[in-house]
C-alpha positions in Angstrom: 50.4 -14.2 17.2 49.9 -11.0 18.8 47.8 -10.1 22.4 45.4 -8.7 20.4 43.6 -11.9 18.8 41.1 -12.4 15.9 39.8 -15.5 14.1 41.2 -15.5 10.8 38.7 -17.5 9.3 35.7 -15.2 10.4 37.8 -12.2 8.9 35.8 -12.2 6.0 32.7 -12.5 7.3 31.0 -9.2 7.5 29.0 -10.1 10.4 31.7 -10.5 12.8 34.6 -7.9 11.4 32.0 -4.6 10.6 31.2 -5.0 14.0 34.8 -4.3 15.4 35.8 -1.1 15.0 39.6 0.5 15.6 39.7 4.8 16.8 42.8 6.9 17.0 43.5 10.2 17.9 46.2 12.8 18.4 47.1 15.8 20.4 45.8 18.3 17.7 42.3 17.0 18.5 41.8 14.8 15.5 41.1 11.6 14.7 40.1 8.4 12.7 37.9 5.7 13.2 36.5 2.8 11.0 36.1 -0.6 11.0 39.0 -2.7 10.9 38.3 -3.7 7.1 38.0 -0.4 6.4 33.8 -0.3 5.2 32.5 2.6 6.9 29.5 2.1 8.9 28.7 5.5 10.7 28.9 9.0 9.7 31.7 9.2 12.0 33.8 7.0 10.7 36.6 8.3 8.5 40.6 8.5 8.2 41.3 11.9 8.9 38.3 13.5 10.8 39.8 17.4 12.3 38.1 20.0 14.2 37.4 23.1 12.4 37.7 26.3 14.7 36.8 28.7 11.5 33.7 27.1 10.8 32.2 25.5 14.0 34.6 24.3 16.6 33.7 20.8 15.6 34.8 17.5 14.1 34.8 17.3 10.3 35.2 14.6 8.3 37.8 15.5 5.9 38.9 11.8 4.2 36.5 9.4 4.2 38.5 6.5 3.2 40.9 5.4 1.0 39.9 2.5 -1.5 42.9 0.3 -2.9 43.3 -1.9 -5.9 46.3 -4.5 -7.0 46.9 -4.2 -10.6 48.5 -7.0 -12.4 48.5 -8.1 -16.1 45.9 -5.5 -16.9 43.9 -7.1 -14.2 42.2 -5.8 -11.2 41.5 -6.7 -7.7 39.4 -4.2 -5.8 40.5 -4.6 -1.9 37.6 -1.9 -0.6 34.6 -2.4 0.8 31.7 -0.1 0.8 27.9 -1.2 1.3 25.3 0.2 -0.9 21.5 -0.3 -0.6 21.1 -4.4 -0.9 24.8 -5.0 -1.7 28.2 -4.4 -0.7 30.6 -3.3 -3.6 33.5 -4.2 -4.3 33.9 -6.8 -2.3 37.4 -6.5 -1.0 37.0 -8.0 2.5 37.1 -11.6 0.9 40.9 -11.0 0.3 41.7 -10.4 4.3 43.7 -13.1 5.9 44.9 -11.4 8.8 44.2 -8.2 11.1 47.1 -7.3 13.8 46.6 -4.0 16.1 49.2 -4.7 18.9 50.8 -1.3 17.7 49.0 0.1 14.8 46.5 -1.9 12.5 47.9 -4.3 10.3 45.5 -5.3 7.2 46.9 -8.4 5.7 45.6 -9.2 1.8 46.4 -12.4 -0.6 45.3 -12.1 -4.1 46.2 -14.8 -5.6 50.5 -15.0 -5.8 50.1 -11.0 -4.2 50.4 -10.7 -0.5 50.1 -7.2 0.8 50.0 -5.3 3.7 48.6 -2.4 5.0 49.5 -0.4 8.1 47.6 2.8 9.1 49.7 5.4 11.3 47.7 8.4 12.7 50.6 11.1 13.6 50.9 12.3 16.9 51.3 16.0 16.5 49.8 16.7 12.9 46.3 16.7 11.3 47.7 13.7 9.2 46.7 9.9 8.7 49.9 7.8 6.7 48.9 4.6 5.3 52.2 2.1 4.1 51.4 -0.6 1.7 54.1 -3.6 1.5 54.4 -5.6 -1.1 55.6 -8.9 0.6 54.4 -11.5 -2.6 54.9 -10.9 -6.2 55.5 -13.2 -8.8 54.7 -10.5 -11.7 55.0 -7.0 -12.1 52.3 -5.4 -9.7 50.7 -2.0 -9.3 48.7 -0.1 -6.7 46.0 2.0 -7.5 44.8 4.1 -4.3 41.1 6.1 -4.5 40.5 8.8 -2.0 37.1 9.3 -0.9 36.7 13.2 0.3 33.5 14.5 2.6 34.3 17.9 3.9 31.4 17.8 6.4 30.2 18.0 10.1 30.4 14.6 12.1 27.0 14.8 12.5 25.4 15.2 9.0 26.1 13.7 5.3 27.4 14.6 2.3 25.3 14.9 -0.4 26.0 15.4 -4.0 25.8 19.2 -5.2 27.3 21.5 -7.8 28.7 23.5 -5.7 32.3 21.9 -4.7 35.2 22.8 -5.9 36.5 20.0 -8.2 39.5 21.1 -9.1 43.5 20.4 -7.7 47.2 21.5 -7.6 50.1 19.4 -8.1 52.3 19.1 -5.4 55.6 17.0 -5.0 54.5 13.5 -5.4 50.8 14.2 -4.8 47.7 16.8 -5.0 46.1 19.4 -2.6 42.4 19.6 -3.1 39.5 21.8 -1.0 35.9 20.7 -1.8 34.4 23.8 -0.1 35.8 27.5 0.7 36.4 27.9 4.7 38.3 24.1 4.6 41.6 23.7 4.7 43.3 22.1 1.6 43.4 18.2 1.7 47.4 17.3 0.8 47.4 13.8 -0.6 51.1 12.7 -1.5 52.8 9.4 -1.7 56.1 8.8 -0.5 57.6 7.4 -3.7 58.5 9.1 -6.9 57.2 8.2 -10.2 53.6 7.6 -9.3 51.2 8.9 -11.9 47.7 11.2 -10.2 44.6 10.5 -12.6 42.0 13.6 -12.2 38.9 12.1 -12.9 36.7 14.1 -10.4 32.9 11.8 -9.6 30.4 11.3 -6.8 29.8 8.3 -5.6 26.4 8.0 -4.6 24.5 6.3 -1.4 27.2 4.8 0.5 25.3 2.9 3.5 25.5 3.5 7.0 24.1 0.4 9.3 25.3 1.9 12.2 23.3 5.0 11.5 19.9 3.4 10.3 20.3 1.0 13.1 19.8 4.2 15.2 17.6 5.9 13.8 19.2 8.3 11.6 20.1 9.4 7.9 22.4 6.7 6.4 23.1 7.3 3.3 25.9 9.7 1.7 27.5 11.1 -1.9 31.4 10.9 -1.1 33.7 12.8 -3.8 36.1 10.9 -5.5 38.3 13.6 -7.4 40.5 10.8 -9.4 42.6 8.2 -8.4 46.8 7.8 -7.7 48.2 4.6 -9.3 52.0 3.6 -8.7 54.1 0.3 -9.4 55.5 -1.3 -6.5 57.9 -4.2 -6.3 58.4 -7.0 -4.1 59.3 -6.2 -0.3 59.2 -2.4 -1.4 57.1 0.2 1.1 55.5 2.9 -0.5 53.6 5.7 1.9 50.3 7.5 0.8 50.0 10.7 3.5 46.7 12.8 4.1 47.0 15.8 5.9 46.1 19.4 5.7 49.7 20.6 5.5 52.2 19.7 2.3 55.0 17.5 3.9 58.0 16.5 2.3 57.7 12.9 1.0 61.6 11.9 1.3 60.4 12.3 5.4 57.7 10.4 5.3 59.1 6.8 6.2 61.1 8.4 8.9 58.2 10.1 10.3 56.6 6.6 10.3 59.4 4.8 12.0 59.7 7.6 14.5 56.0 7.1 14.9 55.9 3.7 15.9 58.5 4.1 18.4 56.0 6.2 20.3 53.3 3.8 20.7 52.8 1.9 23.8 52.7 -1.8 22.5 49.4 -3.1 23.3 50.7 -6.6 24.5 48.7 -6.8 27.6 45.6 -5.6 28.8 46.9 -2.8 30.9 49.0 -1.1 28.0 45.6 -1.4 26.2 44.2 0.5 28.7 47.3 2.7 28.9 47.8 3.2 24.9 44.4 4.4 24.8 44.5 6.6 27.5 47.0 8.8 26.0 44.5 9.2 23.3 41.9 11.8 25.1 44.0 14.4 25.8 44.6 17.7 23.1 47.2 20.3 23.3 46.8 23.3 21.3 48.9 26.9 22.1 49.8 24.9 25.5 46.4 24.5 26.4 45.4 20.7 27.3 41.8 19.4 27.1 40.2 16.1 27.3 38.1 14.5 24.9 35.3 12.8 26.7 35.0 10.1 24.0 35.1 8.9 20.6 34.1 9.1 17.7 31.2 11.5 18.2 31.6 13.4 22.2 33.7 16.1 22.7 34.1 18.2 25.6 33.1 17.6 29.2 33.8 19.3 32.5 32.2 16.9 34.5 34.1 13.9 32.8 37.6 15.5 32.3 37.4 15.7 36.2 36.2 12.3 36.8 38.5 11.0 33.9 41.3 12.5 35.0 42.7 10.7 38.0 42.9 7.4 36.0 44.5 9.1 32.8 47.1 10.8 34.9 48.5 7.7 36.0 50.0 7.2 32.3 53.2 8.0 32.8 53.7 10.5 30.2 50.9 12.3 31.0 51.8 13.6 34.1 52.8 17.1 33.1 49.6 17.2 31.0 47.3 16.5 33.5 48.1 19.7 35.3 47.7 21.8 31.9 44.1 20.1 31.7 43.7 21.3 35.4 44.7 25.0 34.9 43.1 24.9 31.3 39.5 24.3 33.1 40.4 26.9 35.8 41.3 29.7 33.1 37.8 29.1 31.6 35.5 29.2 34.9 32.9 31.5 35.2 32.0 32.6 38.8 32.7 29.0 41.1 31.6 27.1 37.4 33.7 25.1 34.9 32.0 25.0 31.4 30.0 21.9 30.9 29.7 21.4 27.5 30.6 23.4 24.4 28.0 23.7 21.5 29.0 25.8 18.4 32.1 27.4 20.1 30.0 28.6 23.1 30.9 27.4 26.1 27.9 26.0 28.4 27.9 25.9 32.0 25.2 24.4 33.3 25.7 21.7 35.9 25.2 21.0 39.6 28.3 18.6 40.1 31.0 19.6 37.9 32.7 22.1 40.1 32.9 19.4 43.1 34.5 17.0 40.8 37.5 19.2 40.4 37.9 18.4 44.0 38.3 14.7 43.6 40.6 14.9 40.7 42.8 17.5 43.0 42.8 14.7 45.3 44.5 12.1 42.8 45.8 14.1 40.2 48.2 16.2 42.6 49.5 13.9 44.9 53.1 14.4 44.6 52.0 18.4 46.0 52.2 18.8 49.3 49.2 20.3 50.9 50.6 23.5 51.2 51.9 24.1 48.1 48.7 22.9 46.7 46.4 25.2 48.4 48.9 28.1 47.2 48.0 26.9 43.9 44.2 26.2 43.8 42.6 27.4 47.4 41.8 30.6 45.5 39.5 28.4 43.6 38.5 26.3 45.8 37.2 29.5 47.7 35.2 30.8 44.9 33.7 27.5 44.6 32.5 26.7 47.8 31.3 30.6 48.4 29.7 30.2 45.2 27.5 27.3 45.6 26.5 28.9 49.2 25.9 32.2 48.5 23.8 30.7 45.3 25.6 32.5 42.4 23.1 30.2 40.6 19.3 30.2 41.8 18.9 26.9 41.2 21.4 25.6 43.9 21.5 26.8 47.6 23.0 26.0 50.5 20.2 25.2 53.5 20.6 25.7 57.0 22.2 22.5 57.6 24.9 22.7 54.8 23.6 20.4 52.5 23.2 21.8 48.8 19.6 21.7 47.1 18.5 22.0 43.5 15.3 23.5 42.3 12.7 21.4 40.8 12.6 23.7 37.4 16.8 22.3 36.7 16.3 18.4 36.8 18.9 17.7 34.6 21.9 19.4 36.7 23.3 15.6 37.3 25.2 13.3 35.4 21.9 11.7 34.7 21.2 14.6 32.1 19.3 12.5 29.5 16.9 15.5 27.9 14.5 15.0 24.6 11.5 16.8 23.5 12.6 19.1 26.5 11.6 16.4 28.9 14.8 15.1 31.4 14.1 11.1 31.2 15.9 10.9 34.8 15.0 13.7 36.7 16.7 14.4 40.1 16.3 17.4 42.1 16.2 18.2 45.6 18.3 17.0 47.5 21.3 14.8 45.8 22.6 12.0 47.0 26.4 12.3 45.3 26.0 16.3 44.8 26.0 16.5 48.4 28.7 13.3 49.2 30.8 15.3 46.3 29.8 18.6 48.8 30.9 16.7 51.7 34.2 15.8 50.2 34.9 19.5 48.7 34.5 20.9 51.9 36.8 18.0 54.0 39.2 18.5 51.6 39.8 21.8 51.2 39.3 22.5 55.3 41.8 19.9 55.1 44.2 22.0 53.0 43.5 25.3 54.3 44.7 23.9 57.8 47.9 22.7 56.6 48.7 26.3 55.1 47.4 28.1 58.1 44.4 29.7 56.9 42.2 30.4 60.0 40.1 32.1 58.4 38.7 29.5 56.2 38.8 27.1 58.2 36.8 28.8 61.1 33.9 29.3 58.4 33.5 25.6 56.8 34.6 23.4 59.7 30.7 24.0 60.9 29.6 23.6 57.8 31.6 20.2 57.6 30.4 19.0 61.0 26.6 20.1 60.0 27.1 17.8 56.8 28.3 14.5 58.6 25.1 14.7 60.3 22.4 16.1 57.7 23.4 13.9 55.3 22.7 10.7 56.4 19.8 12.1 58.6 18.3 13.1 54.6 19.3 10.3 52.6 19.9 6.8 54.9 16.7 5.0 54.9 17.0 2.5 57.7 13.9 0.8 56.5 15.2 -0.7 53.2 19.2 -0.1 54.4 20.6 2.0 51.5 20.5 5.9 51.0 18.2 7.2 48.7 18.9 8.8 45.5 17.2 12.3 46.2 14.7 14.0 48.9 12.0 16.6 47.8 9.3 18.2 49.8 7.4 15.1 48.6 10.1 12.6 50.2 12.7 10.0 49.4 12.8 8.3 46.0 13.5 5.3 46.3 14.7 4.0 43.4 18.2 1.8 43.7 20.5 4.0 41.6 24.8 3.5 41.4 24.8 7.4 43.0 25.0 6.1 46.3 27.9 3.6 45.5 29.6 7.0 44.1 28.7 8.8 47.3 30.3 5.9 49.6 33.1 6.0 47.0 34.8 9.3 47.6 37.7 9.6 49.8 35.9 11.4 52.0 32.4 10.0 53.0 29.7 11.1 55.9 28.6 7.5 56.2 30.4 5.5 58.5 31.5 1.7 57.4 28.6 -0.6 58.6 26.3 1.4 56.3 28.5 1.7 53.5 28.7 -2.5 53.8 24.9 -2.6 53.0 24.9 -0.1 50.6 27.9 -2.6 48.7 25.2 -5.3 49.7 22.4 -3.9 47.4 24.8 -2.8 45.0 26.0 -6.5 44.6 22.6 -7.8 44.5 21.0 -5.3 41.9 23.5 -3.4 40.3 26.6 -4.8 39.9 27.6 -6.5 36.5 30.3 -8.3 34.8 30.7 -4.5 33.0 29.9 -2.4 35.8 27.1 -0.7 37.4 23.6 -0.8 36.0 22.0 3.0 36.3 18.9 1.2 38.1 17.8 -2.1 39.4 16.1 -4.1 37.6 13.5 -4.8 40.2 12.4 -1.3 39.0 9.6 -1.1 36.8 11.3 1.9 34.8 14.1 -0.5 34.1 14.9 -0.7 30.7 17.5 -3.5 30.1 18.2 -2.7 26.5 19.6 0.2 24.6 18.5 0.5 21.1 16.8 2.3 18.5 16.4 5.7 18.2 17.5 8.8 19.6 14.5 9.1 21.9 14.3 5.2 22.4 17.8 5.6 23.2 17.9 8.5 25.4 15.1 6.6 27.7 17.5 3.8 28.7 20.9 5.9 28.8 20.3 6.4 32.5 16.9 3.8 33.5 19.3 0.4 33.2 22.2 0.5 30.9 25.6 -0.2 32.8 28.6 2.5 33.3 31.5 1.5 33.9 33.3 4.6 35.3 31.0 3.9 39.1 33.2 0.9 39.1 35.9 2.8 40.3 33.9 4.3 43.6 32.6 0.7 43.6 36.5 -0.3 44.0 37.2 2.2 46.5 34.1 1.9 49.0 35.1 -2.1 48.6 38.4 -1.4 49.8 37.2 0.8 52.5 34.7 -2.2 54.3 37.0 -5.5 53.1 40.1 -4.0 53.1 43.0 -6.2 51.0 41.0 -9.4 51.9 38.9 -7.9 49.1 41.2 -7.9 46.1 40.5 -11.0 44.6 36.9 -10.0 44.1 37.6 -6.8 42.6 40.8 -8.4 40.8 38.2 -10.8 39.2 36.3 -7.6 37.6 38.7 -5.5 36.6 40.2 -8.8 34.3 37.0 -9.6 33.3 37.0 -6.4 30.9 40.2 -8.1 29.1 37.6 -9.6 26.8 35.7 -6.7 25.6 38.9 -5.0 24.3 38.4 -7.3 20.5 34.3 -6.9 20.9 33.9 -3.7 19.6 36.5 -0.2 20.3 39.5 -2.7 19.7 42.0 -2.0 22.8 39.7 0.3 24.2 36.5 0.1 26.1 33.1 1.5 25.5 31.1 3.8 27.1 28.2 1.8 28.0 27.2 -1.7 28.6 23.5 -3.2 28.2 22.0 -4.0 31.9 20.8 -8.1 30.2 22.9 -9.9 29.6 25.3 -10.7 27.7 26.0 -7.0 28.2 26.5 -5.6 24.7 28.3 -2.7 24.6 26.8 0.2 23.0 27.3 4.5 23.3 30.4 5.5 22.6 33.3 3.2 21.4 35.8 4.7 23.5 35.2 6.5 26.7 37.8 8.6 28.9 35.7 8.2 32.2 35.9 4.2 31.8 39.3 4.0 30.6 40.1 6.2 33.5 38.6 4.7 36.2 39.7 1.5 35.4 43.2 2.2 35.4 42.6 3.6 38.9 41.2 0.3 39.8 44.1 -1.4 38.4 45.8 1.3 40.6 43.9 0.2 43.9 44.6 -3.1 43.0 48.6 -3.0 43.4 48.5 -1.3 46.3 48.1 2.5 45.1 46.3 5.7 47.0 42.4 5.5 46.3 
């Protein structure tokens, strides 16, 4: 029995296994993600899902799944699973008596006298998904017969049946290539073992159902290309490989690619290689160029969560020398003192308040092992242009006052991380003055006066050490509200709001901080008492009367809760470190007793990995994306805290 544990006996029970869900990705930027009995659920699920710089600079789904049968005296046993409108066919899932993922995912099938398994590798530095089937049970001759299901289509929409792909192939060694559309790259499907026989018998299969997506809200039903089917015998305790990738390989290579494969993996036998295996998992290097995915299976890129990610992630060992490419990556693509927020078709968007003072805070964890001189030779440049930038307001919407701290105009209210936008209206709108914009301000300016001094630049630090100075005494003078004993989450001409938000946890959270301990105790005290969760911190109190302590539905339903109640994990981490700061190590157990409490969620849903947001009721469900950098990162930091480590 592995670490990571199922029942057995509720394998085959649709209700509990569609509802766990495995994702694995790769430096190219791909990925694959389905359920762990293989029935796709969401338009995002599929086994080799690739980004597409010549048509969008997105994720396209390229294979959508690979349906198996066991042949055997002219019978056959269908092992897929696919729902359709009022039924699921076949019904393969009742076959299943055991799932393992301590290092890849391990399907385990009996059909009658056959037991087979199924492991699913997804290669490290190729667009390509392996799948090895093992015959360990056979008391007649037995044959595989293995159906690819092709898409060729954005993430985000559906395939639909149409006269207009291309159903033809070319034979390759021990496989096909096929390309359903001009623009894609050619699919190349190949097994590993000679003498298997490729049926072309090119069909649609129509209205495959997606729960996930009518759940919320969405389209959920799709035409999936079949284009024939491979079928090949296979003896008892024989391995034979079926590849997917869009470049031919050589099949005699295949089972060493898969050996060499698994040595690679970090064995997810406790809860901190989870954490750790999955890390390793968000970054992409392409033409030496690192970026982070901000989560999976439908988020791509963000600034402001590759900085916040990024000091957890870079604790990963093997990461270290990529975390500096991510660093440099984001610096090559600034424009004036901004990093690019989000991309949307290939075009880079930079439109954030915060972003730019995160890089900042992951200096200050990722680049520890720099000394401070060396490390303003590297990045004071940029740390320059960044804090000139937001002062001399190279955009209108943010300025510098008088007193040094940073205000946003009321026409940007989704500048935060609190961003939530539909029907043009921001359901969370914060403008003003912000509480962590200006703690992030706060700690930009400390650190890199900090910096500057250890290199000798006067200069520099003759011009923000006032600044500084003005800042540890605005701030608190703005936002501290001695009446309810907590700092409020932004000041307009109209006053302080109110509302109990996790920004001021972040803002006590920083390494650097304006507000001295005894207020950051009773900021912990209503943080305890309204926010905090078994899963993190809720993004409002639920004494509010915006609160919304569920997250379903659809997109707009959705988007009205992202930010008025649903818990984020990733605050944890400044929860952690403001702890720390007031408690000291008499606090550890506390924390200790939250950071082990996520153990559990690891087999709920993302299996080893953790989601992206929690429900603010309980039990918590966790919903939004199945695996997110930002909490994978910060709780790795906390584990970090926890032994002892620099905060």
């Amino acid at each position: 029995m592995g670490y990571i544990k199922f029942d057995k006996t509720q394998l085959i029970n649709l209700e509990y296994s569609l509802d766990k869900e495995m994702v694995r990705s790769n430096r190219s930027g791909a990925f694959s993600c389905t359920t762990i009995v293989g029935c796709n659920t969401r338009k995002y699920h599929g086994l080799l899902i690739s980004k597409q710089p010549q048509l969008d600079g997105e994720h396209h789904v390229l294979l959508s799944k690979v349906d198996e049968s066991v042949i055997q005296r002219d019978a056959i046993f269908n092992l897929g699973v696919n729902k359709y409108p009022g039924k699921f066919h076949p019904k393969g899932h009742k076959y299943i008596r055991d799932f393992t993922a301590d290092i890849i995912p391990v399907v385990t099938y009996r059909v009658g006298g056959v037991v087979l398994t199924k492991e699913t590798m997804f290669v490290t530095e190729q667009e390509m998904v392996m799948i090895r089937y093992t015959l360990r049970e056979a008391h007649s001759p037995t044959r595989l017969r293995l159906q690819p299901f092709l898409a060729f289509r954005n993430i985000h929409s559906l395939s639909k049946r149409n006269i207009y792909n291309d159903t033809k192939y070319t034979a390759i060694t021990n496989g096909i290539k096929v390309r359903m559309y001009e623009g894609y790259p050619y699919l190349h499907l190949q097994l590993s073992k000679k003498g298997g026989e490729y049926v072309h018998a090119p069909d649609w299969y129509n209205d495959l159902e997606y729960v996930q997506e009518a759940a919320r809200g969405y389209e959920a039903h799709e035409d999936l290309f079949v284009p024939g089917f491979f079928e090949v015998p296979i003896k008892k305790g024989e391995s034979i490989i079926l590849s997917a990738s869009t470049a031919e390989v050589q099949p005699g290579s295949l089972t060493r690619l898969f050996n060499s494969e698994l040595k690679k993996r970090i064995p997810r036998d406790s809860f901190r290689n989870s954490l750790l295996n999955t890390a390793t998992q968000f970054f992409a290097l392409k033409d030496n160029k690192a970026s982070i995915t901000a989560g999976f299976p439908w988020m791509g890129f963000s600034g402001r969560y590759t900085f916040i990610s990024l000091p957890g992630l870079s604790l990963v060992e093997s990461e270290k020398g990529i975390c500096k490419k991510v660093i440099d990556n984001m610096v090559n693509r600034m424009n004036g003192p901004f990093f690019p927020e989000s991309i949307i078709q290939n075009r880079e968007i930079y439109h954030s308040a915060d972003t730019s003072l995160w890089f900042f805070h992951a200096l200050q964890h990722c680049m520890g092992n720099i000394n401070q001189e060396t490390l303003w030779k590297h990045y004071g440049g940029v740390m320059e242009k960044i804090l000139n930038g937001y002062a001399e307001g190279y955009d209108p919407a943010i300025h510098m006052n008088d007193e040094g701290l940073l205000w946003i105009d009321s026409s940007k209210p989704a500048l935060t991380w609190m961003n939530a936008e539909s029907n043009g209206r921001c359901h969370s709108a914060r403008y003003g003055y912000v509480v962590e914009v200006n703690a992030l301000w706060y700690n930009a300016i400390k650190f890199a006066v900090e910096l500057a001094s250890a290199a000798n630049q006067e200069d520099f630090v003759d011009k923000w050490s006032p600044v500084e100075q003005k800042l540890k005494q605005s701030f608190p003078e703005v936002f501290w509200n001695e009446q309810l004993g907590y700092l409020t989450d932004f000041v307009t001409e109209n006053g302080q709001d109110t509302r109990v938000r996790p920004n001021q946890v972040i803002s006590v959270g920083l390494r650097y901080t304006p507000m001295p301990k005894n207020k950051i105790k009773k900021i912990l005290d209503v943080a305890v008492q309204q926010l905090l969760t078994p899963r993190g911190l809720r993004s409002l109190s639920p004494r509010d009367p915006g609160y919304k302590g569920r997250y379903f539905g659809d997109t707009f339903s959705r988007d009205t809760a992202y930010h008025q109640g649903t818990v984020w994990v990733w605050p944890l981490g400044f929860f952690t470190n403001a702890w720390f700061k007031v408690y000291g190590r008499q606090g550890a157990d506390f924390i200790k007793k939250l950071y082990t409490g996520f153990e559990e969620t690891i087999t709920e849903n993302g299996i080893g990995t953790v989601s992206e947001i929690f429900e603010g009721d309980p039990p918590h469900k966790a919903c939004g994306a199945l695996s997110f950098a930002a909490s994978l990162g910060e709780l790795l930091r906390i584990d970090r805290m926890l032994s002892g480590g620099k905060k």
